[in-house]
C-alpha positions as CSV (number, residue, x, y, z in Angstrom):
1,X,2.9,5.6,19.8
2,X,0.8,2.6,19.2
3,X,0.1,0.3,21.0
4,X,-0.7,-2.7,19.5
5,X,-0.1,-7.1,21.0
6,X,0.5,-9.5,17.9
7,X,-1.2,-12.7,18.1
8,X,0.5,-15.9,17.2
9,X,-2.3,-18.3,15.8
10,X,-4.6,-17.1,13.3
11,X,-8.6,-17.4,14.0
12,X,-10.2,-20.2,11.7
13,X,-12.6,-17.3,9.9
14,X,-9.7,-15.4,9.3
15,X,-8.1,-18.0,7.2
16,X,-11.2,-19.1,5.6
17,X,-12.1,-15.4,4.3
18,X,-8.4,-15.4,3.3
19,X,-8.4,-18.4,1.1
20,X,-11.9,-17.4,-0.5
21,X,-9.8,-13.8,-1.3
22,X,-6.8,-16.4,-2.8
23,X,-9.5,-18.2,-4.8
24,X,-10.9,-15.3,-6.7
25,X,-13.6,-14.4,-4.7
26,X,-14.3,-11.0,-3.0
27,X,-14.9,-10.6,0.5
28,X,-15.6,-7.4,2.2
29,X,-13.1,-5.4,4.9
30,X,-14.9,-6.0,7.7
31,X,-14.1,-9.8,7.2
32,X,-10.5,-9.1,5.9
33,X,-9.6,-6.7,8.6
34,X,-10.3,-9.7,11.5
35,X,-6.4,-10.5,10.3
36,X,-5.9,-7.6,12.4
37,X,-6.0,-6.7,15.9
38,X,-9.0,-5.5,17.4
39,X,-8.2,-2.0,18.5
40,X,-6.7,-1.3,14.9
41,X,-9.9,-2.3,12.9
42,X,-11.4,1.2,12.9
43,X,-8.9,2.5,11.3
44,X,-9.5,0.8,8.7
45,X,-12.1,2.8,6.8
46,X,-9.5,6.2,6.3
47,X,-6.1,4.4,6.5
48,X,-6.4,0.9,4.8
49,X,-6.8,0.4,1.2
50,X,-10.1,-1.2,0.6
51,X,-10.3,-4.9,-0.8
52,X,-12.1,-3.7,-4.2
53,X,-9.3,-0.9,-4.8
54,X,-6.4,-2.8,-3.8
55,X,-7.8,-5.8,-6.2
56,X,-8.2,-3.5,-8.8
57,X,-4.7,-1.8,-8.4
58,X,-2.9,-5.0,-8.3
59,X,-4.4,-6.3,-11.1
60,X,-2.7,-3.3,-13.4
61,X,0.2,-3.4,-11.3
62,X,1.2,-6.9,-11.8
63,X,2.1,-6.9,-15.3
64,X,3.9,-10.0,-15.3
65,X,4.7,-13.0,-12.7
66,X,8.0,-11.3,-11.7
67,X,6.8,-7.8,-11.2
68,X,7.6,-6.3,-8.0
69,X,5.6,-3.6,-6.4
70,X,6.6,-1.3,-4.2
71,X,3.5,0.2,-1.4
72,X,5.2,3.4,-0.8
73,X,3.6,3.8,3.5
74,X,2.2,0.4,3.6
75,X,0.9,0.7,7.2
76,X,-0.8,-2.8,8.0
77,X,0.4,-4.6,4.5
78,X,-3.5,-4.7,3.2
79,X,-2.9,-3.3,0.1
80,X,0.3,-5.9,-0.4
81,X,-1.7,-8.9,1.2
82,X,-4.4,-8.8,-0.8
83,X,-2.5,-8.0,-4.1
84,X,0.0,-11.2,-3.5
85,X,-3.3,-13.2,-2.6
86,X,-5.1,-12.0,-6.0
87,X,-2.1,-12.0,-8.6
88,X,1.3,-14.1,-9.3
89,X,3.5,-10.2,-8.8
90,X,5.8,-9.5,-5.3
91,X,4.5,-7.1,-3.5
92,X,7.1,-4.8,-1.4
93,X,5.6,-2.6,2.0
94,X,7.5,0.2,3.2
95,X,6.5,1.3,6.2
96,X,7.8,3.8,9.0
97,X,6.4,2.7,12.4
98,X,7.6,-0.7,13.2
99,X,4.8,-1.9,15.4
100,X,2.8,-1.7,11.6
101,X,5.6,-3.7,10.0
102,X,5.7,-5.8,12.6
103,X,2.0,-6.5,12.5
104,X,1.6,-7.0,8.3
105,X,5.1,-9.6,8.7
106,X,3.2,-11.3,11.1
107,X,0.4,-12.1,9.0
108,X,2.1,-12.7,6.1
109,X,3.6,-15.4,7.9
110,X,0.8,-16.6,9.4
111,X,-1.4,-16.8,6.6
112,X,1.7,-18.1,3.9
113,X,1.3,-15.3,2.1
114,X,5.0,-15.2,0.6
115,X,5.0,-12.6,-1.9
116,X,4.2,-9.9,0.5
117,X,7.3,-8.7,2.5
118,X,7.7,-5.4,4.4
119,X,10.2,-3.1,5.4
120,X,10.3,-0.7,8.8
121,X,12.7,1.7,6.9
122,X,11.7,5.8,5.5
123,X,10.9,5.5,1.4
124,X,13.7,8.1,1.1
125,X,16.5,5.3,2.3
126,X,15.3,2.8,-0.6
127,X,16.9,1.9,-3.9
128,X,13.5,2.1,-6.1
129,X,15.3,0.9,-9.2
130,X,14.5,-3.0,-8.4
131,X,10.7,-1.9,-9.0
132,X,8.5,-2.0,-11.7
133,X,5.1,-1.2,-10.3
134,X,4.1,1.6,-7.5
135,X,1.6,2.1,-4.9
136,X,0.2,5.1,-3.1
137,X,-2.6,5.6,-1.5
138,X,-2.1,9.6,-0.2
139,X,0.9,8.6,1.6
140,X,2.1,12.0,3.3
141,X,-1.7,13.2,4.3
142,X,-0.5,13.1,7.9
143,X,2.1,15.8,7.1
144,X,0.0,18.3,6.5
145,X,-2.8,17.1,8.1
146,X,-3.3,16.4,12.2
147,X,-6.0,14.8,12.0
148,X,-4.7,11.8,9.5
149,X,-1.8,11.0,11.8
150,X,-2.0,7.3,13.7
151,X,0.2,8.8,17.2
152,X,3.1,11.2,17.3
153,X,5.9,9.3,16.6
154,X,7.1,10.5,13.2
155,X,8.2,14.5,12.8
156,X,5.3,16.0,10.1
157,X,5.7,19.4,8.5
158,X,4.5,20.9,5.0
159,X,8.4,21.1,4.3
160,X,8.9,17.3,5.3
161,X,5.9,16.5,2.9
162,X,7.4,19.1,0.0
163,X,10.5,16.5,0.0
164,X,8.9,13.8,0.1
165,X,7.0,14.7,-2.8
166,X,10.0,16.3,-5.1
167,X,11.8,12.6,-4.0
168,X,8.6,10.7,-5.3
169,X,8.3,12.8,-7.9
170,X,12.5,12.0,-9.3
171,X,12.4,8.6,-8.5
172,X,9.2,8.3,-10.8
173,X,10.5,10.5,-13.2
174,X,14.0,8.9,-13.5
175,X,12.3,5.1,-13.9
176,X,11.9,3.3,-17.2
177,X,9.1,3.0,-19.5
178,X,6.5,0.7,-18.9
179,X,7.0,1.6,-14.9
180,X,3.1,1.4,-13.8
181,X,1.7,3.5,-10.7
182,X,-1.8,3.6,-9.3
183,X,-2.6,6.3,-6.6
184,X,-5.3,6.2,-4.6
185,X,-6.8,9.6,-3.1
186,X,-3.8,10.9,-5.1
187,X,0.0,10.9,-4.0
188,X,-0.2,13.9,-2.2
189,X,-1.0,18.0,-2.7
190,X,-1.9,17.1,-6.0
191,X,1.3,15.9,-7.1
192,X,1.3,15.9,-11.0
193,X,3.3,13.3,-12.6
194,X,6.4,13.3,-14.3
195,X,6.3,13.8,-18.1
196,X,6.4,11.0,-19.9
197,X,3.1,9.3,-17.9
198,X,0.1,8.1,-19.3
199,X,-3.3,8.1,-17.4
200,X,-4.9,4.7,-18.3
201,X,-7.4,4.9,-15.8
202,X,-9.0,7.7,-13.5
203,X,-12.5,5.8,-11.6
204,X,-13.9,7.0,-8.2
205,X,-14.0,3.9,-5.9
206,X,-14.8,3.4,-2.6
207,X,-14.3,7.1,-0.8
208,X,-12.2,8.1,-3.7
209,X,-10.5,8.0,-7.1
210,X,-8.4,5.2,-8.1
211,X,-5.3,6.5,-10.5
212,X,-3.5,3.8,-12.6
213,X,-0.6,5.2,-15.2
214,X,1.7,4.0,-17.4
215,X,4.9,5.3,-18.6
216,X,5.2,5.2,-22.1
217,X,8.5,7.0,-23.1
């Protein structure tokens, strides 16, 4: 499990590179990832969604001041920080290990960054309906995958990850049009999408290829 201590005051550069990220600016992840503690920064290059992708996500995600978005395996909250710092939207992290919930609250808090709120709770256990907008960035690649996996803590198997992706795949298929996702490195096994989805944008970024679809009907 990790191991991981939360600090209580945030470092001065951390909330200046933080305000220059609220004011439009971009900053890079090595300056956004000193929010974090130390021995969790190196993760950041496979695990975290870049500052460039998540910007660019959120930007099609938040359609309208009260969208909310849902980060389906938020991990540290760095896709939802950045998007409530860069648009007017709520963003939503859910987000199996605590001590990573715990982490991106803390934050949040720190830096008064209101419209990002998380939840230590399993995807499968959520009401999706109270969402407009969607976030994945490969979300069950530890499943099937040893070497993506953060500790031990959560059971992985191909037949976990299978019903993980059927849920996905309902709870997306059963919401309304104009629903918007954007998948990052995919959603998983090459997931397709539920009819009814239109691919508005398909761009490699960063290490991969940044998704963004609307449903139309």
């Amino acid at each position: 499990m990790l191991q991981v201590q939360n600090r209580i005051e945030p470092a001065q550069h951390e909330v200046l590179a933080l305000e220059t990220l609220r004011q439009g600016a971009l900053i890079s992840d090595k300056q956004f990832d000193r929010v974090y503690p130390l021995e969790l920064r190196d993760l950041s290059h496979r695990h975290w969604t870049p500052v460039r992708v998540a910007r660019r996500a959120a930007s099609f995600l938040a359609c309208t001041p009260d969208t909310r978005v849902l980060d389906v395996g938020s991990g540290l909250g760095k896709f939802c920080l950045v998007g409530a710092l860069t648009t007017m939207a709520h963003y939503f992290g859910v987000e199996q290990r605590k001590s990573l919930a715990d982490i991106a609250t803390a934050v949040a808090r720190q830096h008064g960054v209101s419209r990002a709120q998380f939840l230590n709770m399993n995807m499968a256990e959520m009401d999706w309906s109270g969402f407009q907008s969607f976030y994945f960035y490969n979300p069950f690649q530890e499943q099937v995958d040893p070497t993506a996996r953060l500790d031990d803590s959560l059971p992985c198997s191909l037949q976990l990850c299978e019903l993980y992706l059927a849920l996905v795949h309902a709870r997306l298929a059963a919401a309304p049009a104009g629903t918007r996702v954007a998948a990052y490195h995919g959603i998983g096994l090459g997931l397709q999408m539920p009819e009814g989805y239109e691919l508005v944008s398909d761009h490699p970024v960063g290490t991969g290829n940044l998704q963004l679809w609307l449903k139309i009907q």
